[in-house]
VOMARMI-700149 format. One line per 2 residues: number of its first residue (from 0); their letters; for each residue x, y, z of C-alpha. Coordinates in steps of 0.05 Angstrom, whole numbers, plus 5000, padded with zeros to 4 digits. Example, Ala and Ser with C-alpha at 12.3 -4.5 7.8 and 13.67 -1.06 7.14 Angstrom:
0 = as = 5246 4910 5156  5273 4979 5143
***
This chain:
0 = xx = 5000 5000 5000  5056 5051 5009
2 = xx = 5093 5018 4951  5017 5039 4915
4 = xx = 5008 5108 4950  5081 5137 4932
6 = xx = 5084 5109 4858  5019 5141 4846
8 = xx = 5047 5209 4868  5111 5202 4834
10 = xx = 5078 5183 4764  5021 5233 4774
12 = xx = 5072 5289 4786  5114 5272 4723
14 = xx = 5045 5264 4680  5034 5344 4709
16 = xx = 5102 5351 4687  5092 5320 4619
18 = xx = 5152 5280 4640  5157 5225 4593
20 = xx = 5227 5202 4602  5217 5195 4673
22 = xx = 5151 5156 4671  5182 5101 4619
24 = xx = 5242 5097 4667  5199 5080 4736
26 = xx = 5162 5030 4692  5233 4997 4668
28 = xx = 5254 4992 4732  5179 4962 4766
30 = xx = 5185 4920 4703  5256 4890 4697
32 = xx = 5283 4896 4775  5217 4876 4798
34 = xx = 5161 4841 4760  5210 4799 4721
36 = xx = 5259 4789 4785  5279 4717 4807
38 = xx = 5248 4732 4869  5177 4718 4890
40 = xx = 5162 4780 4929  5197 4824 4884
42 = xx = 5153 4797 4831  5091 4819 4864
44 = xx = 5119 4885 4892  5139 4897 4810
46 = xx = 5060 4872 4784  5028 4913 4843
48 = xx = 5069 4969 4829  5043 4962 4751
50 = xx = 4984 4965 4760  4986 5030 4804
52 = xx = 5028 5062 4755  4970 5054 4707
54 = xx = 4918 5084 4750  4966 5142 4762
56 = xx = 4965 5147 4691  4901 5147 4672
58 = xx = 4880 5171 4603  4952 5172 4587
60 = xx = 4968 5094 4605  4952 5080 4527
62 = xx = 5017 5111 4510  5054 5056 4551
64 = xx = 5009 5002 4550  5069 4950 4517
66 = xx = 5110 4971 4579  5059 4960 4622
68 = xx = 5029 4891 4586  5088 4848 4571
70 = xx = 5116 4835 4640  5054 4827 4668
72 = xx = 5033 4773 4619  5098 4742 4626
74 = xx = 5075 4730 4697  5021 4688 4682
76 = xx = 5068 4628 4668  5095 4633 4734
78 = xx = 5098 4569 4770  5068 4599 4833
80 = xx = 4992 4598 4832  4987 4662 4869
82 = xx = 5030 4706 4823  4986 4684 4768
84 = xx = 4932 4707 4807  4958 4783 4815
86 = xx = 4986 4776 4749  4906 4768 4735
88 = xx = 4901 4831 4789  4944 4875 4764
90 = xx = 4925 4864 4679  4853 4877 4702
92 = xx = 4877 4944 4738  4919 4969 4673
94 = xx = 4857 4945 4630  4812 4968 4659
96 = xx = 4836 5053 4658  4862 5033 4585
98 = xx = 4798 5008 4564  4797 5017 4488
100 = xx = 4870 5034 4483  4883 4955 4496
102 = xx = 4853 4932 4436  4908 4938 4396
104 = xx = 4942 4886 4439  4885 4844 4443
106 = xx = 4921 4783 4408  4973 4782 4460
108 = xx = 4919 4792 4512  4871 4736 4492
110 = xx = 4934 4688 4474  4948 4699 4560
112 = xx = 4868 4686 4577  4859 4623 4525
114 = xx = 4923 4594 4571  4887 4616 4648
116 = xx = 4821 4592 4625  4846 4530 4636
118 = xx = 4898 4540 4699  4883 4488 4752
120 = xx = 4879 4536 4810  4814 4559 4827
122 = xx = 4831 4631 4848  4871 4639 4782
124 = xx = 4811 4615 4743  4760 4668 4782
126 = xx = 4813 4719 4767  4812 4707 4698
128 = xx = 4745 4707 4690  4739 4773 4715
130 = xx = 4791 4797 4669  4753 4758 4609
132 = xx = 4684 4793 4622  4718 4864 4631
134 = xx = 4752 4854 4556  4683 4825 4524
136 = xx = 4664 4895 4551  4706 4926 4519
138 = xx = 4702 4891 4447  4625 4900 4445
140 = xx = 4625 4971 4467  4682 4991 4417
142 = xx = 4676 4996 4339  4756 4985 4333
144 = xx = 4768 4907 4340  4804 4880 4287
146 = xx = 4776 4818 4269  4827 4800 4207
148 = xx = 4884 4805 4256  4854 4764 4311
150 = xx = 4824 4712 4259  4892 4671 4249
152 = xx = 4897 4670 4326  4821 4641 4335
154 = xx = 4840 4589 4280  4890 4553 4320
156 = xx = 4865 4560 4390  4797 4531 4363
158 = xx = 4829 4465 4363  4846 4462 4439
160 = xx = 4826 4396 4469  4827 4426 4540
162 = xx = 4753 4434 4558  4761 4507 4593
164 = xx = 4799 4533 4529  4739 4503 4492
166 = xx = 4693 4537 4528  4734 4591 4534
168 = xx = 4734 4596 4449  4656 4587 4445
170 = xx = 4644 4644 4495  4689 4690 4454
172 = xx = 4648 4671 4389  4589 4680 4416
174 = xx = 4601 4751 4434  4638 4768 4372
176 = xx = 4572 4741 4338  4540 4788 4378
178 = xx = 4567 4848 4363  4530 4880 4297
180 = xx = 4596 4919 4274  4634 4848 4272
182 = xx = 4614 4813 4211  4638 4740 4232
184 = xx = 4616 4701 4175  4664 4722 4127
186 = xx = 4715 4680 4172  4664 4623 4190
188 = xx = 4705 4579 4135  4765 4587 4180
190 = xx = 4739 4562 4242  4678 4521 4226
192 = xx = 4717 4452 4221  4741 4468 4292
194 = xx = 4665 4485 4313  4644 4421 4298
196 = xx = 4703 4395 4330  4678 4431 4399
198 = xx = 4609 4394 4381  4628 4333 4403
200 = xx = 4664 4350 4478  4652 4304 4536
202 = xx = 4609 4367 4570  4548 4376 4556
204 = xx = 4551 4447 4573  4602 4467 4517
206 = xx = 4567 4428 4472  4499 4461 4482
208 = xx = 4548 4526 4479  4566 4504 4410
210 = xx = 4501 4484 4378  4476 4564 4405
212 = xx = 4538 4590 4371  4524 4542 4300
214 = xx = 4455 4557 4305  4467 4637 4313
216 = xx = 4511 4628 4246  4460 4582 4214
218 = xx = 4409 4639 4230  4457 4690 4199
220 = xx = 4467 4645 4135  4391 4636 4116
222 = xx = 4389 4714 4127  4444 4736 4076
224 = xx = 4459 4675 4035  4495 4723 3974
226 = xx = 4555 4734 4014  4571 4677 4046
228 = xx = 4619 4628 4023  4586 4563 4016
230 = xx = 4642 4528 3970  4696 4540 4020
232 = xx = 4654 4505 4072  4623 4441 4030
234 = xx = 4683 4397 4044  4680 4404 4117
236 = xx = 4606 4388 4126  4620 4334 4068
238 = xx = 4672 4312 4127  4628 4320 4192
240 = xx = 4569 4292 4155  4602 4222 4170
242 = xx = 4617 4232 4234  4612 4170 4288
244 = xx = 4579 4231 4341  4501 4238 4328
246 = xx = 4496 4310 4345  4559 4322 4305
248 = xx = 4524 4287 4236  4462 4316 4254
250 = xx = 4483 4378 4255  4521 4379 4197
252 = xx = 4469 4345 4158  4422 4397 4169
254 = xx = 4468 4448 4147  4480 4412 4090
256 = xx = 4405 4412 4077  4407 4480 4076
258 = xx = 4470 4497 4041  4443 4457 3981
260 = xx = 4373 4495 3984  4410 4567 3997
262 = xx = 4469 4559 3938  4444 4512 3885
264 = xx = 4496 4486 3838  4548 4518 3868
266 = xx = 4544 4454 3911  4541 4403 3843
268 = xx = 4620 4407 3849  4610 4367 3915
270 = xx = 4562 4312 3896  4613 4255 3896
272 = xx = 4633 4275 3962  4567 4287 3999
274 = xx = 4525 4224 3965  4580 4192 3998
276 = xx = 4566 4225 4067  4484 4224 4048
278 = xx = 4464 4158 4013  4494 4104 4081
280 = xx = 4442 4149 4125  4377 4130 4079
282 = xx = 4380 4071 4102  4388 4083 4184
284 = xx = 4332 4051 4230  4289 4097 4277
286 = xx = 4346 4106 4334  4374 4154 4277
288 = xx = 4311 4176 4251  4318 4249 4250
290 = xx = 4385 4241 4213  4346 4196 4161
292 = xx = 4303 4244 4150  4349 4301 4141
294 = xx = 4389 4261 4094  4338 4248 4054
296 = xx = 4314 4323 4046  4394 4326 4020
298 = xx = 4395 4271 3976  4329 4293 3944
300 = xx = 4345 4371 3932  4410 4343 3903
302 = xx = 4384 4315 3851  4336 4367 3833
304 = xx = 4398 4404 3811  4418 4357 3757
306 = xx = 4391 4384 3695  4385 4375 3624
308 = xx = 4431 4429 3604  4487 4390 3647
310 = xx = 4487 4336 3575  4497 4396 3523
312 = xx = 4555 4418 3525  4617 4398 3493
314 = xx = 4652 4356 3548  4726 4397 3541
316 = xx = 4683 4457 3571  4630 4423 3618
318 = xx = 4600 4481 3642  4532 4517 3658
320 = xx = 4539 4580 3672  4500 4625 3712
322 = xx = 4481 4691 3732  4530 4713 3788
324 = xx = 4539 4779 3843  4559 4843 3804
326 = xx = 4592 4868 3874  4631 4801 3883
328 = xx = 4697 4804 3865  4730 4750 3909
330 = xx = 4731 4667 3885  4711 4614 3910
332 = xx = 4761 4555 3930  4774 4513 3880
334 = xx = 4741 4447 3908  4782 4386 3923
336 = xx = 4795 4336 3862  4734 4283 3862
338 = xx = 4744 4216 3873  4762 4197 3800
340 = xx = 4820 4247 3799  4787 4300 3743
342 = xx = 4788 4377 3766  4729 4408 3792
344 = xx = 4717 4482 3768  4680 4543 3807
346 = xx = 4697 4606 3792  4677 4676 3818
348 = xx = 4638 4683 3875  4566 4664 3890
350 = xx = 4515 4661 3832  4450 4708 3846
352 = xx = 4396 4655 3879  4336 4625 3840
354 = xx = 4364 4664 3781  4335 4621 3717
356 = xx = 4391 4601 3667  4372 4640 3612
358 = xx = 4392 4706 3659  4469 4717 3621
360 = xx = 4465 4794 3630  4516 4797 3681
362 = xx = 4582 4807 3660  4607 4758 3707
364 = xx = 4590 4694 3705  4605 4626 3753
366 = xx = 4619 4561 3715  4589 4499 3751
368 = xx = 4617 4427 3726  4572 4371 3742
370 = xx = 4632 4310 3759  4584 4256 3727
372 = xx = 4638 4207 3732  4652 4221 3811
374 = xx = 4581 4209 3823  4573 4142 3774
376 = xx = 4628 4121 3817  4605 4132 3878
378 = xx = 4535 4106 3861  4573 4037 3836
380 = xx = 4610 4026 3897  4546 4034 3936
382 = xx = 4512 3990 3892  4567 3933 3898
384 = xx = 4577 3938 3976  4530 3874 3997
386 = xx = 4520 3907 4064  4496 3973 4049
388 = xx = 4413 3984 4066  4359 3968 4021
390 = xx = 4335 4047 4023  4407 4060 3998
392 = xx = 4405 4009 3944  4342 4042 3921
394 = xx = 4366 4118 3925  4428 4094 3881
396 = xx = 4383 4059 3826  4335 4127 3831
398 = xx = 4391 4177 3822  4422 4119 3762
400 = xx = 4355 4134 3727  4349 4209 3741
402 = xx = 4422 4216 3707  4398 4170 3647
404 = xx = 4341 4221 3643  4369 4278 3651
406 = xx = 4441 4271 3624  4437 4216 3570
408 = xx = 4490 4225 3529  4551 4226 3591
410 = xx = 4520 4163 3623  4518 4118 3556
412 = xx = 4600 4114 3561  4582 4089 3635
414 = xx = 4531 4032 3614  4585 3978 3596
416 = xx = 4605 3977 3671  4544 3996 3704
418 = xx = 4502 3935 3659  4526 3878 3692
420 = xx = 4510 3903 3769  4449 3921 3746
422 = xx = 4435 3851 3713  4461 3825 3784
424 = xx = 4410 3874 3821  4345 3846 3794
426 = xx = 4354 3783 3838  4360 3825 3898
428 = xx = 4326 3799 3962  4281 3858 3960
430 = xx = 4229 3860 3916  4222 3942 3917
432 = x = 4295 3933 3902
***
């Protein structure tokens, strides 16, 4: 307390003084002889005294707020449990007069809260946590967070197994989502694999936390489907779609459901991939009913958007193209190589929704390939695997005659292989079969 009282006369005298030299000296020396001294005591004398240089600094403490910072977080990797905790102390203190002067430091900031959120010492935890809610304060209220900085940061701390950090992570997304000047979604392609990821934790708690923060960005998705970035995203619901966790393929299935109802063929580069995820789950009992279900929804608006057009061109240039953005300027990801090796093609950014083909006014366009051969081969291996569900067998035969129908031409080269299973599949055991 007298350590407190006479630093905060000293620094407010050379702040009256506009004394800068002197200020940046007394926090060298509370920073390097103290905070970051071998010795216990002097550490906490040099994070006490810190913090009451910031409060003697007031408005001012921005100027110095690296000074002031860097020790202090260097304290929270001390191995005693109690320096953590003023560390915690003493960054709330400096925060907390810096208010929106921190946020340019708020990389280093949340990189030393993602590691306490998970400290085993219950004191250092609380402390934390009072620190956490005091910068969530600050982010909402402020209009100067920059979210492209701190993206590349959320990225990798997203995959934390730790079940604080998780939690930790969801909070943070969950206020960022709340925030209307933060515009999220343009980065959801970054962090949704780890999302779904978080969905299936032990605790039921973080998972309900994640389904909120999914569903808030599902919300946002249906509500401005022209700028977000649905081919960037296919392959990881493609991926979760399969996943061994019910709430993690049910979840992912419904977004699928709705990715392929919200983007249209920007999603026909993906077929292979999600009849693969989509066509196993046709044929699940009732304990997986609701998956069923959604899967089916998927599997039947998929192939609503194989059309006619998709036989008539020539096949060097298999392409439909349709009426895109005139604002968009970015492209979309080019989308892994199917299963048969050929290159997919999307380019430019999101076509305009619902927009008939004969729309070419636009003078950009998107190219769509339809990957018949992916699909045929994805449809044969179902076909072939003994096992597989009778509801399966039948969705493979329906979407074998929908592509005989609709693209005539591209499956004839296909009928010398397909013939023979076919011949094979009239003596099924099922009759519908």
């Amino acid at each position: 307390r007298v350590l407190s009282s006479s630093l905060l006369r000293l620094v407010r005298e050379f702040v009256a003084q506009n004394n800068t030299s002197q200020i940046k000296h007394v926090i060298q020396i509370l920073s390097q002889e103290f905070a970051l001294s071998q010795h216990p005591h002097s550490r906490k004398g040099g994070l006490i005294g810190l913090a009451a240089c910031s409060i003697a600094l007031g408005k001012d403490s921005g100027l110095y707020l690296k000074e002031l910072i860097e020790p202090v977080l260097t304290c929270f990797n001390d191995a005693d449990s109690r320096l953590r905790y003023y560390a915690c102390e003493a960054l709330y203190n400096i925060v907390k007069v810096a208010r929106g002067s921190v946020l340019p430091h708020f990389n280093v900031l949340f990189d030393g809260l993602s590691k306490l959120a998970a400290d085993p010492d219950p004191n250092v935890k609380s402390g934390s946590e009072l620190l956490d809610r005091l910068l969530k304060d600050i982010v909402t209220e402020s209009n100067q967070f920059d979210l492209v900085g701190f993206i590349p940061l959320l990225r990798e701390r997203i995959y934390s197994n730790n079940q604080y950090a998780r939690q930790f992570i969801i909070s943070w997304i969950l206020v960022l989502e709340s925030v209307p000047d933060i515009n999220l979604l343009d980065y959801l392609p970054e962090i949704l694999d780890g999302l779904f990821q978080i969905l299936g934790d032990n605790s039921k708690e973080i998972r309900k936390m994640c389904e909120v923060a999914l569903g808030e960005f599902l919300k946002e998705i249906k509500k401005n489907p022209s700028s977000v970035k649905f081919a960037e995203m296919a392959n990881i619901l493609v991926i979760h779609c399969q996943a061994a966790d019910d709430l993690i393929q049910l979840t992912a299935m419904c977004w699928m459901r709705e990715f392929i109802q919200l983007a249209g063929r920007v999603m026909l580069p993906y077929s292979s991939g999600i009849l693969t995820a989509v066509l196993p789950c046709l044929s699940y009992d009732d304990r997986k009913k609701n998956i069923k279900e959604v899967a089916n929804v998927c599997n039947q608006s998929l192939m609503k958007l194989v059309i006619p057009e998709d036989d008539e061109v020539d096949e060097a240039k298999q392409s439909v193209t349709l009426l895109a953005e005139p604002t968009s300027e970015e492209s979309l990801s080019k989308p892994e190589a199917a299963s048969s090796g050929e290159s997919l093609l999307v380019e430019l950014d999101m076509p305009a929704l619902n927009q008939p083909l004969s729309c070419l006014c636009s003078s950009e366009r998107i190219q769509v390939t339809l990957n018949l051969d992916g699909i045929v081969q994805v449809l044969d291996c179902h076909l072939h695997d003994t096992s597989i569900g009778m509801m399966t067998r039948i969705a493979v035969l329906k979407w074998l005659y929908h592509l005989y129908i609709k693209t005539p031409r591209k499956m004839f080269r296909h009928t010398d292989s397909l013939f023979p299973i076919l011949l094979r599949t009239l003596s099924d055991e099922s009759d519908e079969v």
